[in-house]
N, C-alpha and C positions, 0 to 999 in steps of 0.2 A: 661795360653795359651789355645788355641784353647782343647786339649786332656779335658782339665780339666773344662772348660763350657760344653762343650760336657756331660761329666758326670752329673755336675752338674744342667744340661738342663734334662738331663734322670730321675733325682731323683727327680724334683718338679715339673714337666710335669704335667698340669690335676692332681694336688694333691690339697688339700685343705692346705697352707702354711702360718705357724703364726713365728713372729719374735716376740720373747720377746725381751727388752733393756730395759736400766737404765738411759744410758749417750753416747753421741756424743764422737767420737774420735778426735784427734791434728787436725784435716782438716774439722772436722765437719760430718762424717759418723756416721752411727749408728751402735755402739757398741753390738751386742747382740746374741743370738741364736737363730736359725732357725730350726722348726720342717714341716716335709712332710706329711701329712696322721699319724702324730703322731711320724714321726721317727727323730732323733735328728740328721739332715743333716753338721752340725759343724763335728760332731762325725766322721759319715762316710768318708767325705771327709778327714777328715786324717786321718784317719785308711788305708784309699786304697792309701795315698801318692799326693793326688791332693790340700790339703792344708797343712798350717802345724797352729801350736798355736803361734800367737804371746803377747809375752810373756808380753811385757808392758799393755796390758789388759786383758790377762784370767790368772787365777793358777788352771784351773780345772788340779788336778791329772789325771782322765781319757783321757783326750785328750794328756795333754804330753807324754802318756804309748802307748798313739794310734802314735803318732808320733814317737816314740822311735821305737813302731814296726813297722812301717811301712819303716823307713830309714833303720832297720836292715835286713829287707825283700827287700829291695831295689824295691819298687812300685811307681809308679805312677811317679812324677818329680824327685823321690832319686833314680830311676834306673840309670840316667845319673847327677848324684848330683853334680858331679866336671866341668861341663860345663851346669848347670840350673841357669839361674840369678836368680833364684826364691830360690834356695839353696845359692847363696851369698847372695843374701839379708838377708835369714834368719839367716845365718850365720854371718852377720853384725848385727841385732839386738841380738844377743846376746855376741859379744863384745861391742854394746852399755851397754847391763846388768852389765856384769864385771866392765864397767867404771862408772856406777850410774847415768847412766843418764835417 
């Protein structure tokens, strides 16, 4: 949403911005990380609750821990998680996980 470009416009604003990848996603985007002036912008943004990990391409351990605390702390879109589409979808891709898909 709007809250969350917002952010995410602040942290790569006038930075010097490199995206590593490997591989395109199901639609054809680019799969990868994103660093700012050296700062690992993936990271951030779910740490403060403006993204979260989706699961079918990353297993970084750090970023799941970043989203665990970030919905524990209830930030960014988990402060109102039970009426965030952005929380049912995430919450759909991980009953897609349960179902192996």
């Amino acid at each position: 949403g709007p809250a969350s470009k917002a952010v995410l416009a602040d942290m790569i604003l006038h930075k010097q911005v490199v995206v590593t990848w490997e591989r395109r996603g199901r639609y054809r985007r680019i799969i990868g990380q994103v660093y700012a002036d050296g700062e690992w912008v993936n990271l951030s943004m779910v740490a403060q609750g403006w993204a979260w990990q989706f699961r079918r391409y990353s297993r970084s351990r750090e970023l799941a821990a970043a989203e665990r605390e970030a919905r524990s702390r209830k930030v960014g879109f988990w402060q109102a998680a039970q009426h965030s589409a952005l929380a049912v979808a995430a919450a759909g891709e991980v009953q897609e996980m349960i179902r192996g898909r």
